[in-house]
N, C-alpha and C positions, 0 to 999 in steps of 0.2 A: 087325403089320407090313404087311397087305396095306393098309392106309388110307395109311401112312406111303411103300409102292413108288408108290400109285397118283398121291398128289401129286409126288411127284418126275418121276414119267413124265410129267405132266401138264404139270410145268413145263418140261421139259424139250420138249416138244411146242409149247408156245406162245412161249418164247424163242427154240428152233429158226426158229417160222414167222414169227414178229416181225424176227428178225435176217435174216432173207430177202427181207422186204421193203426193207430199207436199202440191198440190196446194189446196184451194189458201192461206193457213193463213201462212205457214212455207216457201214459197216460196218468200219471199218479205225480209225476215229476213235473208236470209242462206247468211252465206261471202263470196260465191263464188260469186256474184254479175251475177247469173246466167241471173233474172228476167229482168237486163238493160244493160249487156254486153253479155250471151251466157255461151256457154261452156269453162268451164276454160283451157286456154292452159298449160297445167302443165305436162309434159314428166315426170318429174322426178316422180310424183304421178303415171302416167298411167303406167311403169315401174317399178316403185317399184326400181328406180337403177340410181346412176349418169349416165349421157350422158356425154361421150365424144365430142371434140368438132366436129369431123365428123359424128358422129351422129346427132346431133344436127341441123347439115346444113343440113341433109338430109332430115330432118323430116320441115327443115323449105323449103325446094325447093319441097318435098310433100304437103303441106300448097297452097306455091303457087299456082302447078299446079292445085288445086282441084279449089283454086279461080278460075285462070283462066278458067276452066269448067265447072264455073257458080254451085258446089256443096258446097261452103263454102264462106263466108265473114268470114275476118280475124279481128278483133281488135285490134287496137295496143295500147301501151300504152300513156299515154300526153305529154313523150317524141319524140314520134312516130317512134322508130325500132322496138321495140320488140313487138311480138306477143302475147296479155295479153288470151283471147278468143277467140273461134273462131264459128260462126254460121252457122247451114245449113240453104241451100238455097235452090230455089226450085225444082232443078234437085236431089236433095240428098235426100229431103223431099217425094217426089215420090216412090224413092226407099225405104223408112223406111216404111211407109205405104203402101204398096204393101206387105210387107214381112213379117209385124206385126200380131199378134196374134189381136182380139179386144179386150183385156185390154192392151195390148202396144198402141197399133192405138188410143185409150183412154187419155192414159198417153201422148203421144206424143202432140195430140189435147191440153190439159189442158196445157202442159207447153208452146205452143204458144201462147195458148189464152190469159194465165195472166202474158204476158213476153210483155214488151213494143217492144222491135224489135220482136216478133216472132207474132205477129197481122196483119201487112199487108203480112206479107210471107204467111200464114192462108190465107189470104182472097184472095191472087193470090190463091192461091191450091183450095181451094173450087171453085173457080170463073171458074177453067183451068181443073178440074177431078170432079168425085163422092167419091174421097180417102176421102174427109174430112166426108162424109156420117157415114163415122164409128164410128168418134166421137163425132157425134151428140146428 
């Protein structure tokens, strides 16, 4: 499962920093539905390759446990199984700003900022560290 958190973190680190540089005019349009759901949960994108379906489960009990950990909210879909997104939170968000360059730490700031879920997780982090100091 640690190979399975660490691409997720991963992806979740670089679509964070990607969707920051759009901001704010390209960031509201993109169909990832980044701006009001997070990062898109899409294996088969991050892969580049069908999943099997034990993979599959693995990466979904990797999902969990990070919930559980307080490093990710999951999004599901309006049927409610499947995992459509998935957001950091603020155990995760510490570590991405901690380890970021200042134009990531930048990037990262901007796509919370003009993300409607990514605004109060902002305002815990700024409110809880000086990380948010960076993308001031």
């Amino acid at each position: 499962m640690p190979d399975e958190q660490a691409l997720i973190r991963d992806e979740i680190a670089g679509f964070t920093a990607y969707f920051g540089g759009l901001c704010p005019h390209g960031l509201y349009r993109h169909p990832s539905g980044f701006c009001h759901f997070g990062v898109p949960f899409r294996l088969v994108e991050w892969l580049d390759r069908p999943l099997d379906p034990a993979e599959r489960k693995r990466f979904s009990r990797a999902a969990e446990a990070m919930e559980r950990e307080g490093a990710i909210e999951r999004v599901n879909s309006e049927a409610g199984s499947r995992t459509t997104h998935v957001r950091p939170r603020l155990a995760l968000l510490k570590e991405l700003f901690a380890a970021a360059d200042d134009q990531t730490a930048r990037a990262y700031y901007d796509a919370l900022n003009n993300s409607s879920w990514g605004q109060p997780v902002l305002a815990e982090l700024e409110d809880g560290t000086a990380v948010g100091e960076s993308g001031e």
